[in-house]
C-alpha positions, 0 to 999 in steps of 0.5 A: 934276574943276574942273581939267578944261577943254575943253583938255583935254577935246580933248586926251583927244579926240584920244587917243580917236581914235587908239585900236585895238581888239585887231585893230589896228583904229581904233575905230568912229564910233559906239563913240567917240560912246559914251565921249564921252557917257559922259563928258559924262553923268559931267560932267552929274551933277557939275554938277547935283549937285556945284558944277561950274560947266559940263561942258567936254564940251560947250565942247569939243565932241562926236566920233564919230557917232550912227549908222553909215556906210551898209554893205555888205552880203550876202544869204544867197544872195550868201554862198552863191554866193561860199562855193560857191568856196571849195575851202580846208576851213578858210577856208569854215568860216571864213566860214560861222562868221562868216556865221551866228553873227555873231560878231567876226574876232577871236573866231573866230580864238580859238575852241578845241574847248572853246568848240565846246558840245554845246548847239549854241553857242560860247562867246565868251569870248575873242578873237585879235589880233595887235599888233606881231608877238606873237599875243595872246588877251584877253578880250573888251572888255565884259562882254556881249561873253562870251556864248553864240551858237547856231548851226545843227546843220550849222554845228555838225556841220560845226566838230566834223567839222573839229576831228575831222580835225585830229588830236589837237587839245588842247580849249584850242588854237586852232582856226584858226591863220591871222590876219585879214590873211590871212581878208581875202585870201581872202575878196577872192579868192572875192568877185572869182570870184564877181563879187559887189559887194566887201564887207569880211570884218567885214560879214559879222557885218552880213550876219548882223545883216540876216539876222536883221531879215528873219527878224523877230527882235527888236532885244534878241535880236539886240543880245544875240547881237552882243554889243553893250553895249547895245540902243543900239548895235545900234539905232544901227547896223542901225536903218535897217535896220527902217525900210527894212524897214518901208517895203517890208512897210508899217506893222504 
């Protein structure tokens, strides 16, 4: 540990920063934020408690953001109205799972009829990439990403009225088998039919998250549905969304 200076602290930096989750996708400002103070609170500890003369994190520098980039998002009734365009059965099952259950692309498309619970839930337990060509399904990247979501009796009637109608679908097969650059074209085609304010497919999960802050629900239920690693994260990203809530309704 006394060999790791801010050097090489940039150098890991840098190696962070380059990093892609399972979508292909470049990591998040505030996920990076989270591992380098991960890393800076390991430092800390062995500074208090064993010998280490300075944390070199803090010589190196900090990356990442506390909090995310202003987003875009939808109300229902713009979801509604974009939705209503969508003729494709599978692409506006799609965007209805991912609008009102706020799960991730990459665990939609890993769904499979056994994830489809007679509790009214999906189980999260896994989701869909494709890297380089080769379609991949791995587990979620934290633990609290394996969850259980609820979703609404019409969600659920609609999913299992769809798996019914494919035609002797095994329970471990996938249920949707196009990829996400492909959800991403049409969800563009129906936004620009419906003339709405363009949003990325991913910002219907933040559509969701504000949903949920309107209805009152509180910040740990909705950390937990997420799948967020902790309250933090949630409170870091949709917190401004409380506090713009607040200014409009007053103090409680």
């Amino acid at each position: 540990v006394r060999d790791i200076d801010a050097i090489t602290i940039r150098k890991w930096q840098h190696e962070i920063m380059t990093l892609t989750d399972d979508n292909g996708e470049p990591y998040s400002q505030t996920y990076i934020k989270t591992i380098h103070n991960q890393l800076s609170a390991i430092m800390n500890y062995a500074v208090k408690h064993y010998g280490l003369a300075q944390n070199p994190c803090r010589a190196a520098g900090s990356i990442g953001k506390s909090h995310a980039e202003e987003m875009n998002i939808w109300t229902q009734e713009q979801f509604e109205t974009a939705i209503a365009l969508e003729q494709k059965t599978a692409y506006r099952l799609a965007f209805n799972i991912l609008f009102y259950s706020g799960i991730r692309e990459g665990e939609l498309l890993a769904l499979t009829p056994a994830d489809v619970l007679p509790t009214m839930q999906l189980d999260i337990c896994k989701t869909f990439a494709v890297i380089k060509g080769e379609e991949i399904i791995n587990t979620p990247k934290t633990i609290r990403s394996k969850r259980k979501v609820a979703i609404p009796r019409f969600l659920y009637d609609d999913i299992n009225n769809y798996i019914n109608k494919l035609g002797g679908i095994a329970p471990t097969e996938r249920i949707f088998m196009f990829t996400k650059s492909s959800l991403g074209r049409e969800f563009k085609r129906i936004t620009a039919l419906a003339g709405l304010e363009p949003i990325r497919v991913h910002d219907l999960r933040h559509s969701h998250a504000s949903m949920l802050i309107n209805m009152g629900e509180e910040l740990l239920e909705i950390s937990r549905r997420l799948g967020h690693e902790s309250v933090k994260t949630t409170s870091d990203t949709y917190g401004h969304l409380y506090l713009s809530l607040i200014h409009i309704s007053g103090p409680t």
